[in-house]
C-alpha positions as CSV (number, residue, x, y, z in Angstrom):
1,X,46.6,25.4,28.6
2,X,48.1,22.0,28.4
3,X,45.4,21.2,31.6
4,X,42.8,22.3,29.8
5,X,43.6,20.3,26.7
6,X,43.8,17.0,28.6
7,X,40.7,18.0,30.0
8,X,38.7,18.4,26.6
9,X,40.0,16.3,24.4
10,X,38.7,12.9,26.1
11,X,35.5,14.1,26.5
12,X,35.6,15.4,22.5
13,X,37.2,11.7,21.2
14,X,33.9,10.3,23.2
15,X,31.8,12.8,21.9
16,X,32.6,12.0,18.2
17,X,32.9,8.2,19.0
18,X,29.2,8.7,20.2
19,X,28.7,10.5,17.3
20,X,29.8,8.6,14.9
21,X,28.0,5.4,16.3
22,X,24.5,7.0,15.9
23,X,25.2,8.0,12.7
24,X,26.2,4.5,11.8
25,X,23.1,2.7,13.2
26,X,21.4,5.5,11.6
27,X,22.8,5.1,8.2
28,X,22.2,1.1,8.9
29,X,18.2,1.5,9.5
30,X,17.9,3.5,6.6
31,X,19.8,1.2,4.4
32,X,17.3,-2.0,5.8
33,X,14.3,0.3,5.3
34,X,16.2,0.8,1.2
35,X,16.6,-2.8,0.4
36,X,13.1,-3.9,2.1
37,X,11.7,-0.8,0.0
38,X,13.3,-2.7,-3.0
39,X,12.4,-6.7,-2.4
40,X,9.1,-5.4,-2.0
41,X,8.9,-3.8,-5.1
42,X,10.8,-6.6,-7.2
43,X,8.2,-8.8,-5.5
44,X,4.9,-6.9,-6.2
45,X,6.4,-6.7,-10.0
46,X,7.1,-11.1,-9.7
47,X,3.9,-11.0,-8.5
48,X,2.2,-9.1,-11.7
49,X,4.4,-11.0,-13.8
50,X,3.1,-14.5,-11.6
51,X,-0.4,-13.5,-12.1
52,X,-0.7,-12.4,-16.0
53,X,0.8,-15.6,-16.9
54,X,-2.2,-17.4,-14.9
55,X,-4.6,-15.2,-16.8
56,X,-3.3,-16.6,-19.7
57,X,-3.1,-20.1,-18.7
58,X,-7.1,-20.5,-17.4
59,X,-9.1,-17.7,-18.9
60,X,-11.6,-18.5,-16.4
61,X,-13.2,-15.6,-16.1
62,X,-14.5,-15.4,-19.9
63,X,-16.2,-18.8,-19.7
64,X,-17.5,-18.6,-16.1
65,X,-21.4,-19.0,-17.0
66,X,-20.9,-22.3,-19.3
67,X,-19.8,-24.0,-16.4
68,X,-22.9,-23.1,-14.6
69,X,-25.5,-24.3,-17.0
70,X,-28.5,-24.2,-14.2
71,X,-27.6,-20.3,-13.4
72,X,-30.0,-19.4,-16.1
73,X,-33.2,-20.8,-13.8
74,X,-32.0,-18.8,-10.9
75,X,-32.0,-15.8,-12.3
76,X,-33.9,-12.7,-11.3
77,X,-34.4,-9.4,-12.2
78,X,-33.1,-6.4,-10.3
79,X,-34.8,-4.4,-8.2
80,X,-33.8,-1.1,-6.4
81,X,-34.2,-1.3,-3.0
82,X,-36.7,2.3,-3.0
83,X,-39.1,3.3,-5.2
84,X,-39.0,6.0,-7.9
85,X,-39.2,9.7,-6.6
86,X,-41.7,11.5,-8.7
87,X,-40.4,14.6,-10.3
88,X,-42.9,16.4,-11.2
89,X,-43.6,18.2,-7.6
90,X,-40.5,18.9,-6.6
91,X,-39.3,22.5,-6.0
92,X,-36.4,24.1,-3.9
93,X,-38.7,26.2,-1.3
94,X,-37.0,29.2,0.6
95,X,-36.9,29.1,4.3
96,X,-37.0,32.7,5.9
């Protein structure tokens, strides 16, 4: 019994020493993917924060035409790219 005692238990201490060194570089990745998961979203809300208070500064988009005073002669109208279907033939037609 005492034979078979010496003969486990160094290959059970290096089993749990194994063991317990995955789990820790386990537990270590998770805990980098954590506080990347966190700088990025304390970064994204600096960022919102960043660019309100530019909105705010330079309303630029409001007043976007009266520093183009020469758009108005470019201008033309819209047109779609097929022409109108007529309507009044149209008719869902069985196929037997």
């Amino acid at each position: 019994m005492k034979n078979k005692m010496q003969f486990i238990l160094p290959k059970l201490l290096g089993l749990t020493v194994v063991a317990g060194i995955a789990v820790f570089v386990l537990g270590m990745i998770f805990k980098i993917l954590l506080a990347g998961l966190v700088l990025a979203g304390v970064g994204t809300l600096v960022a919102k924060m960043i660019g309100k208070k530019q909105r705010r500064m330079l309303p630029y988009e409001n007043y976007r035409e009266d520093f183009i005073p020469s758009k108005r002669r470019y201008e033309r109208p819209v047109n779609a790219g097929f022409p109108q279907m007529k309507t009044e033939n149209l008719a869902i037609i069985p196929i037997n």
